[in-house]
C-alpha positions in Angstrom: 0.0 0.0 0.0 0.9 3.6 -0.5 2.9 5.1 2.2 4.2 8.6 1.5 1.9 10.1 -1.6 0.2 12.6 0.5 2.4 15.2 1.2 -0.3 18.1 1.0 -0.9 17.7 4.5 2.6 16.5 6.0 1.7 19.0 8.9 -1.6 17.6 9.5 -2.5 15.3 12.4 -4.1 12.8 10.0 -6.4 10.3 11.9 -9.2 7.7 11.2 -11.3 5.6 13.1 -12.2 2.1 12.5 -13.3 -0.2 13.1 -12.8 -3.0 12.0 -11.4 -2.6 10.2 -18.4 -3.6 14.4 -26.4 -7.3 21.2 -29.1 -8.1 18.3 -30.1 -5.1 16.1 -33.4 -4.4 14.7 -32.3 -4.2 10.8 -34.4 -7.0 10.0 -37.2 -6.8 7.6 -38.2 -8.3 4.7 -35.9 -9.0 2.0 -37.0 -9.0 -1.8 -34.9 -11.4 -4.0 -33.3 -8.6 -6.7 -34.0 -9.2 -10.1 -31.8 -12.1 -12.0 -28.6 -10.0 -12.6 -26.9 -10.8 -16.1 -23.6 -13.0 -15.4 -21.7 -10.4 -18.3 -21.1 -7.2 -17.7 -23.3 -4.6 -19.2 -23.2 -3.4 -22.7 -20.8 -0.1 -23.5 -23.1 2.8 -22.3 -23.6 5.1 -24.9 -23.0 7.9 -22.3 -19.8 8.5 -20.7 -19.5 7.2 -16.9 -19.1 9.6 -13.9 -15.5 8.5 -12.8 -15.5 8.1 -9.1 -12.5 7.3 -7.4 -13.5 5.3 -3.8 -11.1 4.5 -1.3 -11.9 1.5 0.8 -9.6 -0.8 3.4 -9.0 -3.9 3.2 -11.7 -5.1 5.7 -14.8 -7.3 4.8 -17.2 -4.3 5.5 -15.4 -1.7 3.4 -14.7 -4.0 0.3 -18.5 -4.7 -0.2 -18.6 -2.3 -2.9 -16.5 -4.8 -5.5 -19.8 -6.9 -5.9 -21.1 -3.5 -7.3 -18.6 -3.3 -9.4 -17.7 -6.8 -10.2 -21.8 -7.0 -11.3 -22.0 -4.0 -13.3 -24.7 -2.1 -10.8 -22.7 0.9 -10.6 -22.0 1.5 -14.2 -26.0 1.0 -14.4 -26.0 4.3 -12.5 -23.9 5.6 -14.8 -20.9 5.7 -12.5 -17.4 4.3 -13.1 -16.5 3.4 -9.9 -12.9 2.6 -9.2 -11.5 1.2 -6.1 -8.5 2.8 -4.4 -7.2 0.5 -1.6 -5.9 2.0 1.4 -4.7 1.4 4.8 -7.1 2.6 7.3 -5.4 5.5 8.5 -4.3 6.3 4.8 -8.1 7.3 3.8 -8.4 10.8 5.2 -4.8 11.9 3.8 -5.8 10.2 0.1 -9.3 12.6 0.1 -7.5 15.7 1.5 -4.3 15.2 -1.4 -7.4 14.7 -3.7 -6.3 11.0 -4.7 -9.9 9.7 -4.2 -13.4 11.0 -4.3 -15.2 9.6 -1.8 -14.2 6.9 0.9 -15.0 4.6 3.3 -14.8 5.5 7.2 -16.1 6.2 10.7 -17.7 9.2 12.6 -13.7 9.0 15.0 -12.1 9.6 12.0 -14.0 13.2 11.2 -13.8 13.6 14.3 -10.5 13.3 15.0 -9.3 15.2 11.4 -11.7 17.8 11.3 -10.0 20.2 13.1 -6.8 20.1 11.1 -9.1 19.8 7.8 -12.7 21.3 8.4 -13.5 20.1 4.8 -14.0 16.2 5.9 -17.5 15.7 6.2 -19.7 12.2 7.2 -22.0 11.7 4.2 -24.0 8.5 5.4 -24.2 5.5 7.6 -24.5 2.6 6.3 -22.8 0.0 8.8 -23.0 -0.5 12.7 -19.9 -1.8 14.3 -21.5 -3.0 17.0 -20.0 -6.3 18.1 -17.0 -6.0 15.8 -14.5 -4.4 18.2 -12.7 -7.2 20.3 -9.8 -6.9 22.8 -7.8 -10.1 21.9 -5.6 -11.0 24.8 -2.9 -13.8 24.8 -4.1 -17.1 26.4 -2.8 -16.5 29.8 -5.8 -13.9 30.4 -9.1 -14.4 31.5 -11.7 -13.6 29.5 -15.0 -11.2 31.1 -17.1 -14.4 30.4 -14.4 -16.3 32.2 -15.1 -13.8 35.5 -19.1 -14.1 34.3 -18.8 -17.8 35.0 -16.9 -17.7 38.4 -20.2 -15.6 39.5 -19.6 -12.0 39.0 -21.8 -10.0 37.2 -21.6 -9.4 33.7 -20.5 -5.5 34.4 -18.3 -7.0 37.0 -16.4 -9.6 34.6 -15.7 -6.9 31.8 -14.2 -4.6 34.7 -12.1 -7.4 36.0 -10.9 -8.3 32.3 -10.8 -4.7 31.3 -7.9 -4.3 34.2 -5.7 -7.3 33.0 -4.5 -4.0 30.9 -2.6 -2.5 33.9 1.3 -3.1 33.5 0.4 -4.9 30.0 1.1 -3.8 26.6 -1.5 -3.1 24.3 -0.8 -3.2 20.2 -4.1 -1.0 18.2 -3.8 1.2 15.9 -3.6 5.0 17.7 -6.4 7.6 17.8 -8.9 5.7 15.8 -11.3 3.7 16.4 -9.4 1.1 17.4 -7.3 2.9 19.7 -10.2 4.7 20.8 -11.9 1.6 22.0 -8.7 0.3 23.9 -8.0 3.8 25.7 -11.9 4.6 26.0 -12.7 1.3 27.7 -9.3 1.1 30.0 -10.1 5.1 31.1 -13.6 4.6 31.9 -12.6 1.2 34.2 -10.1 3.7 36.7 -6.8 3.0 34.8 -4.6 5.6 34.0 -3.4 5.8 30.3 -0.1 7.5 30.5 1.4 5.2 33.4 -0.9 1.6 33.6 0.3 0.3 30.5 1.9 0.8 27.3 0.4 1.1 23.4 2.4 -0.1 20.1 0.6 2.1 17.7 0.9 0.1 14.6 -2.1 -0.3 11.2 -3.9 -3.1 12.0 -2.4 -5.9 9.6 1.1 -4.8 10.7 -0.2 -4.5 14.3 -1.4 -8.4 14.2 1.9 -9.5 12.4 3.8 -8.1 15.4 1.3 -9.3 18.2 1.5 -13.0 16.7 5.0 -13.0 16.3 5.3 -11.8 20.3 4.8 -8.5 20.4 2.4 -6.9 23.5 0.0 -8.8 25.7 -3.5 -7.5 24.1 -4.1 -6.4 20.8 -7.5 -4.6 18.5 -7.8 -4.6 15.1 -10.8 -5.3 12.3 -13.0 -7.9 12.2 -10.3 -9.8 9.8 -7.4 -9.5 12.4 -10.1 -10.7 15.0 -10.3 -13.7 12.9 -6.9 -14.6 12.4 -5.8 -13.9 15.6 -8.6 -16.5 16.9 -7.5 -18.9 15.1 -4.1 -18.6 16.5 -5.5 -19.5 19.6 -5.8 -16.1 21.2 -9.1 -15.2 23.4 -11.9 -12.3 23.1 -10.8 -10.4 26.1 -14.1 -8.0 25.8 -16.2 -6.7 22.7 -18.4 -4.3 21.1 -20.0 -2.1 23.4 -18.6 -3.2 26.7 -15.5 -0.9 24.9 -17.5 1.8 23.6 -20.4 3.1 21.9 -20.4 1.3 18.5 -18.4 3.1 15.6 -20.7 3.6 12.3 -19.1 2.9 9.3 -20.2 5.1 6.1 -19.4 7.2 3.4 -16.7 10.2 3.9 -16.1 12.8 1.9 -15.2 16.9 1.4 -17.7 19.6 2.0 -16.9 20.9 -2.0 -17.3 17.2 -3.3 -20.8 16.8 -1.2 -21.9 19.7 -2.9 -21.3 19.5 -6.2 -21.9 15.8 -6.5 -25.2 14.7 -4.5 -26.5 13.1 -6.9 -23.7 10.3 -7.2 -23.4 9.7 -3.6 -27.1 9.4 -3.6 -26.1 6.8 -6.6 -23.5 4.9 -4.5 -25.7 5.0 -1.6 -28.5 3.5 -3.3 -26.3 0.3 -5.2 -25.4 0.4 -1.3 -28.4 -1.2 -0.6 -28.8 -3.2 -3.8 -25.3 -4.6 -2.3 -26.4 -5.4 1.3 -29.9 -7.0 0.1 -28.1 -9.2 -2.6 -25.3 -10.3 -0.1 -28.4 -11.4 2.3 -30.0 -13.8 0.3 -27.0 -15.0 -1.4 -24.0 -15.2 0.9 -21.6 -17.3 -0.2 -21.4 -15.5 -4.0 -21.1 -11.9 -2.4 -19.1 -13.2 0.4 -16.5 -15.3 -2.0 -16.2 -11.9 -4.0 -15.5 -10.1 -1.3 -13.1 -12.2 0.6 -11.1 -12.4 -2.5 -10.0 -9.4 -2.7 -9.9 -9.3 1.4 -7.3 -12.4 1.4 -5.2 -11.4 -1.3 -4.9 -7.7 0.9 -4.7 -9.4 4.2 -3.4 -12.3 6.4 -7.1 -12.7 7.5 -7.3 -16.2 5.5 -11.0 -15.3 6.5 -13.5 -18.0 4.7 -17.1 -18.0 4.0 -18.2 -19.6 7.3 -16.2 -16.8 8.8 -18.0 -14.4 6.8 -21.6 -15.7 7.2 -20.6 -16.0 11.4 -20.2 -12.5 11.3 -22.9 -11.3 8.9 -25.5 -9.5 11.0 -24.3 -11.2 14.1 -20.6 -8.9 15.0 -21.5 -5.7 12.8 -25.1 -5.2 10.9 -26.2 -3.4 7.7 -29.6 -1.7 7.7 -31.3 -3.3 4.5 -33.2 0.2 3.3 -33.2 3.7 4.3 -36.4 3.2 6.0 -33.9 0.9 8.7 -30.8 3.5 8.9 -33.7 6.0 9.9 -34.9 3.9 12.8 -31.1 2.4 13.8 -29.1 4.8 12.6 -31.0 8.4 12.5 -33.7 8.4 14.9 -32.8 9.1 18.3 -34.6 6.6 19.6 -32.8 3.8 17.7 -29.9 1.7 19.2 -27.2 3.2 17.8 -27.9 6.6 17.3 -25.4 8.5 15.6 -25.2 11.4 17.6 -24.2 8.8 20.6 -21.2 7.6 18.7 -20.9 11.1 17.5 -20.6 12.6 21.3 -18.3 9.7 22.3 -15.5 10.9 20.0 -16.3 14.3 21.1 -15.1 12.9 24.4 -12.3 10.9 23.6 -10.4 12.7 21.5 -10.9 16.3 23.2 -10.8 14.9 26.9 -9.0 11.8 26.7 -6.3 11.4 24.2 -6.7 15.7 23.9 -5.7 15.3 20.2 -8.2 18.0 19.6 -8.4 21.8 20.8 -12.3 21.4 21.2 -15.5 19.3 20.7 -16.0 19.4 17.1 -20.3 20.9 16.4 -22.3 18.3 14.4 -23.6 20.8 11.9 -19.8 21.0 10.5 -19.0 17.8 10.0 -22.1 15.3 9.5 -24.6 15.5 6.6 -26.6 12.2 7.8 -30.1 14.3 8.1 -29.1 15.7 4.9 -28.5 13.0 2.7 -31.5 11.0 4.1 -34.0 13.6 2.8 -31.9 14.0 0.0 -32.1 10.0 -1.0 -35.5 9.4 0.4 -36.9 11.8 -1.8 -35.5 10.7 -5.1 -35.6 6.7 -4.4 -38.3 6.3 -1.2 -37.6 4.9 2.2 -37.4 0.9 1.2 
């Protein structure tokens, strides 16, 4: 991957949130089988495509969008989408040096960036994180349903396994949301972050090469990293939200590209769910497409029991706008935005203090804004 092309912003404090690299959620509802796709790509359009360069990690959420691309639905919207594959922390640099259009990221990530570039914006959320985040600890640790079982409660046990940190060394990937659920979770639990333990702050793939090999006691990473590492016999110290609100994954972008292109992130949005439905009703094609590209990227060696284990279960996908509204928008819904949205607020002004002050809502997210925008040109479902 691309390490040093983004000079534009050498003085920037670049940072993303993550992930992944995401308790039951109400995104069910019915699910109509698409149309029988054509197994050739679509005839030349007769119209030249809107080129759209999209920057997406190499995790299983954020390469969804090839089975758009591989199937031709994108080009049906008149869009030539090409895929730009970055490291997680890599994304916000490659929109700011204007080497992609529109990416793949977190609510952390704006967070954390906007200050040092007011032009990243949050566009749309389109992915909860919500049991994705796991604390992988070495097999020496107990895990919090290890305490559970020996009879304390369950906000006991994730205390108890929360403080195995203290004189440990933790490997994440710093001030995103990885690194945002390891600090988050080990400041709210009474430990103190500059002297209780120590952080390697390495990406996530080169952060699970170095925790295998020895490096560190704990380690968090993506979904993909959770896998391999479980496989090497490590444990899920503690997960999801008993680290921190979850992170929503969704399209990022500038405030000048949101406003002169609307209408083809209301495009991408709406293949989006064309994606997400497809993949629900037929796993193991949109899971093998995926996970090509993922293993070829990755040491994951994630296969498509892994990925249908984790579909809907670790991180979930609202199937229509109708479900973002009532998950995702609504303030009523489970993982409210705004939450996730004051959380990062928190951490990265009070905790990590990697920001001068709170960033305000109405600079830096366009959810509301986009969901009018899409429900009024394509409808709720």
């Amino acid at each position: 991957m691309k390490k040093s092309v983004f000079r534009v912003l050498s003085g920037l404090l670049l940072t993303a949130l993550l992930l992944g690299a995401c308790g039951p959620a109400a995104t069910g509802g019915e699910v109509t089988q698409p149309p029988e796709q054509p197994t050739q790509a679509p005839p030349e359009p007769t119209t030249p495509l809107t080129k759209v360069r999209l920057g997406i990690s190499p995790f299983q959420d954020c390469l969804l969008p090839m089975i758009g691309i591989e199937k031709g639905w994108y080009a049906e919207e008149g869009l030539d989408v090409q895929p730009v594959i970055l490291g997680w922390t890599e994304v916000q640099e490659a929109l700011a040096a204007d080497e992609v259009d529109i990416a793949w990221n977190n609510i952390s990530s704006v967070v954390a960036t906007h200050e040092k570039w007011p032009q990243f914006v949050y566009v749309y959320g389109v992915n909860i994180f919500d049991g994705g985040a796991a604390l992988m600890g070495r097999p020496t640790f107990k895990t919090a349903d290890e305490f559970e079982k020996e009879g304390m409660t369950r906000a006991d046990a994730v205390h108890a396994a929360i403080l195995q940190l203290k004189g440990k060394t933790v490997v994440t990937t710093g001030n995103t949301d990885m690194g945002q659920a390891v600090l988050g979770a080990a400041y709210r639990n009474g430990l103190d972050l500059t002297k209780d333990f120590e952080v390697v702050d390495l990406n996530p793939d080169e952060g699970l090469a170095a925790f295998l090999s020895g490096t560190g006691d704990f380690y968090l990473g993506g979904i993909p990293q959770r896998t391999r590492a479980v496989k090497e016999g490590m444990k899920v110290i503690a997960q999801g939200a008993e680290l921190a609100p979850p992170p929503l994954n969704g399209l990022v972008t500038s405030k000048d590209y949101a406003a002169a292109n609307q209408d083809v992130i209301l495009k991408m949005i709406h293949v989006w769910f064309r994606i997400i439905n497809y993949v629900e009703l037929n796993p193991d094609e949109g899971g093998g497409i995926v996970l090509k590209v993922l293993n070829e990227q990755t040491g994951a060696n994630m296969t498509i029991d892994d990925f249908k284990a984790f579909w809907q279960v670790l991180e979930h996908y609202p199937l229509s706008a109708s479900l973002v509204q009532q998950d995702i928008l609504d303030p009523s819904g489970y993982s409210y935005w705004r939450n996730r949205f004051d959380d990062c607020n928190w951490y990265f002004y009070e905790v990590s203090k990697t920001i001068k002050a709170p960033v305000k809502a109405e600079d830096a997210m366009m959810l509301d804004q986009f969901q009018k925008l899409y429900v009024d040109k394509y409808g709720l479902d």
